[in-house]
KOLKOLLO-891134 format. One record per residue (C-alpha): residue number from 0; chain; x, z, y. Coordinates in steps of 0.1 Angstrom, whole numbers. Layout:
REM KOLKOLLO-891134
DRENTOR pos unit     X     Z     Y
DRENTOR NUM    A     X     Z     Y
...
REM end
This chain:
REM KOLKOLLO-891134
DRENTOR pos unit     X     Z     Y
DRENTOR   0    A   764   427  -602
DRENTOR   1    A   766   399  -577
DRENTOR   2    A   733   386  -573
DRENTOR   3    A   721   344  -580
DRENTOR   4    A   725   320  -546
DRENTOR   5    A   689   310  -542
DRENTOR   6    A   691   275  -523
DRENTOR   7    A   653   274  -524
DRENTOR   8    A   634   250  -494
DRENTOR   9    A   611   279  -493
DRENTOR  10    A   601   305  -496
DRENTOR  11    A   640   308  -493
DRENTOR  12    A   663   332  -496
DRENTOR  13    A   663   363  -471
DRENTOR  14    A   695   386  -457
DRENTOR  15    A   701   416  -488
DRENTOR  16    A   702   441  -457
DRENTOR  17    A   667   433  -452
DRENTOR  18    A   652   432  -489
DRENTOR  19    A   670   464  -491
DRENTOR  20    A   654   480  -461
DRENTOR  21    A   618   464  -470
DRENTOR  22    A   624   484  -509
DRENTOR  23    A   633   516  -490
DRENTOR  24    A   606   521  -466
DRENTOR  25    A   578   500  -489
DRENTOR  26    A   559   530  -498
DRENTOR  27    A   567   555  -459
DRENTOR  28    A   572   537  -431
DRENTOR  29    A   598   555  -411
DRENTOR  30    A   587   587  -427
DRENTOR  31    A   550   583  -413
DRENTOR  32    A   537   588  -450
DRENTOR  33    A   520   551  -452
DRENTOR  34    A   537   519  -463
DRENTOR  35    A   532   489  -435
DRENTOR  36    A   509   471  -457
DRENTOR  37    A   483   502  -457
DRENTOR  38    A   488   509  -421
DRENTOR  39    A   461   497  -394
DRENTOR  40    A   472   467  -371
DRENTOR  41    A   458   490  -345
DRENTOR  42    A   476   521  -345
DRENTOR  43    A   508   532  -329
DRENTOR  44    A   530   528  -356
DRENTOR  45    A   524   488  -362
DRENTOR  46    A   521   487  -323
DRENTOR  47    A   558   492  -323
DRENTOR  48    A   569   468  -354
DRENTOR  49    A   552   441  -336
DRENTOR  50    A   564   449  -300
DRENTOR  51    A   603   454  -314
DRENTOR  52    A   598   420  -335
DRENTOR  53    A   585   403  -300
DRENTOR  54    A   613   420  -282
DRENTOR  55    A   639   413  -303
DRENTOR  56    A   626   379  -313
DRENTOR  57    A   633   366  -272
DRENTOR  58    A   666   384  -272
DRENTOR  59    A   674   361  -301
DRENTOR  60    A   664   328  -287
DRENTOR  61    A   670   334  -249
DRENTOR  62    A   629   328  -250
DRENTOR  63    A   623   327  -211
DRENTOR  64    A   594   348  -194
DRENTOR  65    A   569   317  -191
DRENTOR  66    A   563   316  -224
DRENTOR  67    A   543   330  -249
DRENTOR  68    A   549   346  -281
DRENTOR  69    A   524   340  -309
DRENTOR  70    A   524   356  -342
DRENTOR  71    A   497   334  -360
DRENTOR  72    A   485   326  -397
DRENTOR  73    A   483   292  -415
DRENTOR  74    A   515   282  -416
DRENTOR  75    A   529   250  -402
DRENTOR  76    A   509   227  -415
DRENTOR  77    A   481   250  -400
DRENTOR  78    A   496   241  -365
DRENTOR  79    A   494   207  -371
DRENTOR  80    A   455   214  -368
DRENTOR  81    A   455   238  -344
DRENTOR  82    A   480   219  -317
DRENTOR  83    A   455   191  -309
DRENTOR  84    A   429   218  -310
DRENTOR  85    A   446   230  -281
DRENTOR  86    A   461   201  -265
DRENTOR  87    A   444   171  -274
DRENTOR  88    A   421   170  -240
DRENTOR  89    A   422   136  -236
DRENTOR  90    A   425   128  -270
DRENTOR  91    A   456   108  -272
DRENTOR  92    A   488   119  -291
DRENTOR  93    A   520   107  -295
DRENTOR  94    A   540   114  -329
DRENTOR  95    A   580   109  -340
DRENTOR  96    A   573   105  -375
DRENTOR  97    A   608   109  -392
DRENTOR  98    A   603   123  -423
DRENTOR  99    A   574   135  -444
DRENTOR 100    A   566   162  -422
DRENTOR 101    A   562   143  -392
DRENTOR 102    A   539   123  -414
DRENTOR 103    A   514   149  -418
DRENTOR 104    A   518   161  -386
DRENTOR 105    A   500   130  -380
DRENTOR 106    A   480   123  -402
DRENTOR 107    A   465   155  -398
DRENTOR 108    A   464   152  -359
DRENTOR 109    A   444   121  -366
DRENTOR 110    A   412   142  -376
DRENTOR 111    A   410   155  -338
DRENTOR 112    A   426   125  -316
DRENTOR 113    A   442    89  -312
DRENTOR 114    A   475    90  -327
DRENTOR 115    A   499    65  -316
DRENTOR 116    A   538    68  -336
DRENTOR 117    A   562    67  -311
DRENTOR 118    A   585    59  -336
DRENTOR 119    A   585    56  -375
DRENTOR 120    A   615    56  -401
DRENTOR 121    A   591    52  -428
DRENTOR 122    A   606    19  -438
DRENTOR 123    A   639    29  -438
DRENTOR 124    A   634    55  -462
DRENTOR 125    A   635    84  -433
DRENTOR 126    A   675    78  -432
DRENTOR 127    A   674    80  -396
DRENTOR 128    A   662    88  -360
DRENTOR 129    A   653    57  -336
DRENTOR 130    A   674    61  -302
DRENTOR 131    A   647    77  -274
DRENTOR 132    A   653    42  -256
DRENTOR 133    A   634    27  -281
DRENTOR 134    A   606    50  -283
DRENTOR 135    A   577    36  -275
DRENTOR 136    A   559    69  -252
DRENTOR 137    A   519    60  -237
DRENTOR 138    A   518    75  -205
DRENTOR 139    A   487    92  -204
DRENTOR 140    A   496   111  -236
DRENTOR 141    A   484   147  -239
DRENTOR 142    A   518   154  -256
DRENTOR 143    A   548   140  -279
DRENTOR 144    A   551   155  -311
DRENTOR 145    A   585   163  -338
DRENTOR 146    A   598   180  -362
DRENTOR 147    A   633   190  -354
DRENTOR 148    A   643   191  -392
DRENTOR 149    A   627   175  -418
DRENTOR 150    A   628   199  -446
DRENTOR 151    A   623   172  -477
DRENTOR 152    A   639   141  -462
DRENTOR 153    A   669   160  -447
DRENTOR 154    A   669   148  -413
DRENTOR 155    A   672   169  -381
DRENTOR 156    A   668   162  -340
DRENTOR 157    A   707   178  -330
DRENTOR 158    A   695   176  -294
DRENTOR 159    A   659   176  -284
DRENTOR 160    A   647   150  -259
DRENTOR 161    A   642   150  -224
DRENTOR 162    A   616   138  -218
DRENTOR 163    A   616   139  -180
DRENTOR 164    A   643   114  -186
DRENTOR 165    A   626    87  -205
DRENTOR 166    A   596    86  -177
DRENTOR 167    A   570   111  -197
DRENTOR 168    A   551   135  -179
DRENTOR 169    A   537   148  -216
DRENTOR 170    A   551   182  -225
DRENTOR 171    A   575   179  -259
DRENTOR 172    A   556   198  -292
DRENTOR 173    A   583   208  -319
DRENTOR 174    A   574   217  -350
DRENTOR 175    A   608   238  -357
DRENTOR 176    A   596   255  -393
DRENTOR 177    A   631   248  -412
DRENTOR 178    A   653   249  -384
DRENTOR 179    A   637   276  -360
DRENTOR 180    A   669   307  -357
DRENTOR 181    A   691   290  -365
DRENTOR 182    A   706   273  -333
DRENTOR 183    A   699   277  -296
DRENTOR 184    A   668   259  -284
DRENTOR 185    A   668   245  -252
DRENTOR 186    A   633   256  -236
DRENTOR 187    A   636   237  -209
DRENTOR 188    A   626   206  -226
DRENTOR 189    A   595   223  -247
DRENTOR 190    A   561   227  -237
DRENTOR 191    A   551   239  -271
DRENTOR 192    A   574   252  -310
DRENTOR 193    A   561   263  -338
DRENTOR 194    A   574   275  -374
DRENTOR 195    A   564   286  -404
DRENTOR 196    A   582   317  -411
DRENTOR 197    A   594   310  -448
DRENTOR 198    A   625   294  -442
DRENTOR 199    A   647   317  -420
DRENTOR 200    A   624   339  -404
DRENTOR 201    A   608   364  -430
DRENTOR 202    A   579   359  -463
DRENTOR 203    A   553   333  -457
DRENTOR 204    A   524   345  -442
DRENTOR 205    A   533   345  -405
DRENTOR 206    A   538   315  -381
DRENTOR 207    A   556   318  -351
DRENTOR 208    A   541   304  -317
DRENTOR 209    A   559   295  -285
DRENTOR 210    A   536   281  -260
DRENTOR 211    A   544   273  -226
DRENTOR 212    A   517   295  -207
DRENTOR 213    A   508   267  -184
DRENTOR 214    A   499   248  -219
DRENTOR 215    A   474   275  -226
DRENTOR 216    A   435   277  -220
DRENTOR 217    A   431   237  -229
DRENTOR 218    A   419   245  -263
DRENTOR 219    A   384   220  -271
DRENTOR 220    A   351   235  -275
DRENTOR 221    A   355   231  -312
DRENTOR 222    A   384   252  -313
DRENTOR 223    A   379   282  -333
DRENTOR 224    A   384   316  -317
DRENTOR 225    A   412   327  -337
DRENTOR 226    A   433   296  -331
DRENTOR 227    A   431   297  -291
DRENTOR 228    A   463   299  -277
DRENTOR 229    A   449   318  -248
DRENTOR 230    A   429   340  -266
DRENTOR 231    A   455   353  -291
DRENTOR 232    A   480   354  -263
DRENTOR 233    A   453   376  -245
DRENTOR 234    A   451   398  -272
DRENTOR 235    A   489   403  -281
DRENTOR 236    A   485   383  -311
DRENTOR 237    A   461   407  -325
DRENTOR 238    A   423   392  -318
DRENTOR 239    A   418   392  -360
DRENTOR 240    A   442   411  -380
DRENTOR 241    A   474   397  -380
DRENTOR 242    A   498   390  -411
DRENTOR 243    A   517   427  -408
DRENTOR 244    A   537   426  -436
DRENTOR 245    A   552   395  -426
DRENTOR 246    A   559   405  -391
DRENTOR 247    A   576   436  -401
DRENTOR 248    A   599   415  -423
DRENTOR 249    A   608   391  -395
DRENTOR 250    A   612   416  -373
DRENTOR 251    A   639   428  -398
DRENTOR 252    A   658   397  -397
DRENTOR 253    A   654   393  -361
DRENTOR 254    A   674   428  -361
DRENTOR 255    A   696   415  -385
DRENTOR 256    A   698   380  -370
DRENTOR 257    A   710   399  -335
DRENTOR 258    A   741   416  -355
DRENTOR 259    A   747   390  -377
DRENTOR 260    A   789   386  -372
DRENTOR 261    A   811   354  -380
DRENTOR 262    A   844   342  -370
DRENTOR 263    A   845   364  -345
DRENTOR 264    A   812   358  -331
DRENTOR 265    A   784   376  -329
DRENTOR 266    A   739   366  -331
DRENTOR 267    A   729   332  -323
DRENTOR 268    A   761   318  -317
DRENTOR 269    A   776   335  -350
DRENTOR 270    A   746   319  -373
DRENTOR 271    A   751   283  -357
DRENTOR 272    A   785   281  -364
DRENTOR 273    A   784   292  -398
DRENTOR 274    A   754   269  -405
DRENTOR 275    A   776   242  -394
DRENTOR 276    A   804   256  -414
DRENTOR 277    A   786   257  -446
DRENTOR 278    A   770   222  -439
DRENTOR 279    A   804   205  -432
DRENTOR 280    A   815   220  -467
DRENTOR 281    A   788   205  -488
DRENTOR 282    A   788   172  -470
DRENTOR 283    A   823   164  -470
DRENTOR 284    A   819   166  -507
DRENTOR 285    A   796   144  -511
DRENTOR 286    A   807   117  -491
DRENTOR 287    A   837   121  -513
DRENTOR 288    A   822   122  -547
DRENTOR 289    A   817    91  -568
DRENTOR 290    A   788   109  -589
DRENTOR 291    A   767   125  -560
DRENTOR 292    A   757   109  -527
DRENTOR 293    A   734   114  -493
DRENTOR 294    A   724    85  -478
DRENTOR 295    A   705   100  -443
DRENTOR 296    A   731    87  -411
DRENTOR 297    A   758   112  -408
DRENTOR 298    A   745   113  -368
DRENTOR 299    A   713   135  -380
DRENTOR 300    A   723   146  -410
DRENTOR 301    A   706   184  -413
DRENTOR 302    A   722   218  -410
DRENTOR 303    A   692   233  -433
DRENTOR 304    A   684   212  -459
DRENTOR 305    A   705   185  -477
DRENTOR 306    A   692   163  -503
DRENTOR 307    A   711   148  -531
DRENTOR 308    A   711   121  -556
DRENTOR 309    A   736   116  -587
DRENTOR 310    A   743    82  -593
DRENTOR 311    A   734    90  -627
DRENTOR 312    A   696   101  -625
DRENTOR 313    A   697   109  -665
DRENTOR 314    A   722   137  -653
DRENTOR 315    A   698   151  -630
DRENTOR 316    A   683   176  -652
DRENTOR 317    A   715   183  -669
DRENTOR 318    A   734   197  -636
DRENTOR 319    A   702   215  -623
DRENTOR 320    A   704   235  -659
DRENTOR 321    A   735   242  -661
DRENTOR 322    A   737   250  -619
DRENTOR 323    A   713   276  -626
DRENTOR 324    A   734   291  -656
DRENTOR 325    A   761   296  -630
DRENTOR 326    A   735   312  -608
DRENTOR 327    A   730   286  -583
DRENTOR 328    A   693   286  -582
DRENTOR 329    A   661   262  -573
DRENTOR 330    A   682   228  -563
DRENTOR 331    A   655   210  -574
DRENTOR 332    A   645   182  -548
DRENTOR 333    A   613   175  -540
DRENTOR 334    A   587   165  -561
DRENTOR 335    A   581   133  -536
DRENTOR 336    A   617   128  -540
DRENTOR 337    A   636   137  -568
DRENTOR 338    A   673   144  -571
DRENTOR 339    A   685   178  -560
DRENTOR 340    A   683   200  -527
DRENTOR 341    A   704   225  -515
DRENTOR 342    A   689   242  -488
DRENTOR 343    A   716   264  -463
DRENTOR 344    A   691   290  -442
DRENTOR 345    A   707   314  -422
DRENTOR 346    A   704   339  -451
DRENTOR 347    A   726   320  -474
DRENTOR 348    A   767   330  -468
DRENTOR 349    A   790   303  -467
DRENTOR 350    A   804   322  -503
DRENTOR 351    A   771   299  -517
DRENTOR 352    A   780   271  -504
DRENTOR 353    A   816   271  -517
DRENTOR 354    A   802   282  -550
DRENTOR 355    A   779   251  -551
DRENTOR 356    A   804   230  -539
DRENTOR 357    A   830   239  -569
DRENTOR 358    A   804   238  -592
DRENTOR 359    A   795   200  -583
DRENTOR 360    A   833   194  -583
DRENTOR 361    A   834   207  -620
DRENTOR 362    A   804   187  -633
DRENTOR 363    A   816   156  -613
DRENTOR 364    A   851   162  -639
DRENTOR 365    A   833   166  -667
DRENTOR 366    A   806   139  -662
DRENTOR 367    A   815   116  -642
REM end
């Protein structure tokens, strides 16, 4: 029986492979007679989940040496706390607010620090990105802040700035939570990425940290313990217990992620082009359709997460019910939003996508 697409925002979808591997060793690890979630974050046997995740992890993303890699708690709206904590020593931070996560990024960043918006889209609905010419950067900012895909709005950073380029000294903080595996990232313009890992990295529970290791032991005085950069870095990630569970998982798809094939190509490269792939395919559609639209500029239109509106709103509920009879599940946009969402993480095939697309094409026939 073929199982349900699950276009969930997250938690989202994850590879089969993995679910299947997480079912089989759930109650004996690797035939060491305990399941990962009774085994001490101490011992031997986690010690080597979480070094093969770490390992594995950099192989993925090319993560260079000078960086560190954090497996932390909280999630990513966690980080949004937790960044100023640690970089916020002069108490002045720059924001790209460009969708509604970029807006609590600084609203939250606010409770520690002098935020100052680089940019807003706010009043064009979040449609857009401002070119970096017009951003308006202070120059004795402790650091620039964005998110490189905006889950809910549907609007993702293609390129990340250099900001080198555009006169900053301020390293670049990318909150990467929807869009983190699933493209390269060039490092040489990050100081600082985070990402919840419920999108394409594993089950909520763990966030993943890259910090720049000259960024680290800045945190304030008020910083607690277990969110010092330098400290969990120090301690391998382990200075309180850790979420192991949801590293194991994620070390799982990073394996997975590694041999993931596709047109020929294999890992990284594989993933990016199919995400394209599959985003081309639903997009093309809509710009098409005279029942469905997008409205965000094609130029930063996400790979992850695509919002949708019918013309129609009374139809709304109508094609989500009968989406889900066809086993296309949670398209449901946002409850800020409305309309539908179709969310394209690495884990779903580009099968899903044609699936939805057909599906669309048929209630467009019959409804429109």
């Amino acid at each position: 029986m073929r199982r349900p697409f699950n276009f969930s925002a997250g938690p989202a979808c994850l590879p089969l492979p993995v679910l299947e591997q997480v079912a089989a060793e759930m109650s004996d690890w690797q035939g060491c007679g305990m399941g990962v979630m009774e085994m001490s974050h101490r011992g031997p046997q986690f010690q080597s989940i979480i070094d093969a995740a770490e390992h594995d992890l950099r192989s993925l993303l090319a993560v260079p040496d000078d960086f560190a890699v954090l497996f932390m708690q909280g999630g990513g709206l966690a980080e949004n706390a937790i960044v100023p904590l640690n970089l916020a020593m002069r108490g002045k931070v720059d924001v790209l607010v460009t969708g509604s996560w970029s807006a609590k990024s600084a609203a939250e960043a606010r409770k520690y620090a002098d935020v100052h918006f680089a940019a807003n889209t706010e009043a064009d609905g979040y449609r857009s990105i401002p070119s970096p010419s017009d951003w308006q950067l202070r120059p004795d900012a402790d650091y620039l802040h964005l998110c490189s895909n905006e889950t809910i709005d549907g609007v993702e950073f293609h390129e990340l700035p250099d900001l080198d380029a555009l006169g900053s000294a301020a390293p670049l903080v990318v909150d990467c939570s929807s869009n983190q595996l699933s493209r390269p990232m060039d490092w040489s313009r990050v100081g600082l990425a985070f990402g919840g890992a419920q999108k394409n990295v594993g089950p909520a529970g763990v966030t993943l940290v890259f910090a720049r290791r000259s960024l680290l032991g800045r945190a304030l005085p008020h910083c607690p313990s277990a969110f010092d950069y330098q400290r969990v870095a120090e301690q391998g990630s382990m200075y309180n217990t850790p979420p192991t569970f949801s590293i194991y998982v994620a070390g799982l798809v990073f394996r997975w992620a590694l041999k993931f094939e596709y047109l020929g190509l294999r890992g990284l490269a594989a993933i990016e082009r199919q995400n394209i792939d599959k985003a081309a395919l639903l997009y093309e559609f809509l710009d098409r359709s005279s029942l469905f639209s997008n409205a965000v500029a094609p130029s930063v239109r996400s790979r992850m997460n695509v919002p949708f509106f019918l013309r129609e709103p009374a139809l709304t509920d109508t094609c989500l019910r009968e989406a889900a009879a066809a086993g296309l599940l949670q398209l449901k946009g946002h409850k800020s939003k409305g309309g539908m969402r179709a969310s394209l993480y690495n884990a779903m095939p580009i099968e899903g996508v044609r699936a939805l697309v057909n599906f669309l094409q048929d209630f467009e026939i019959r409804h429109g």
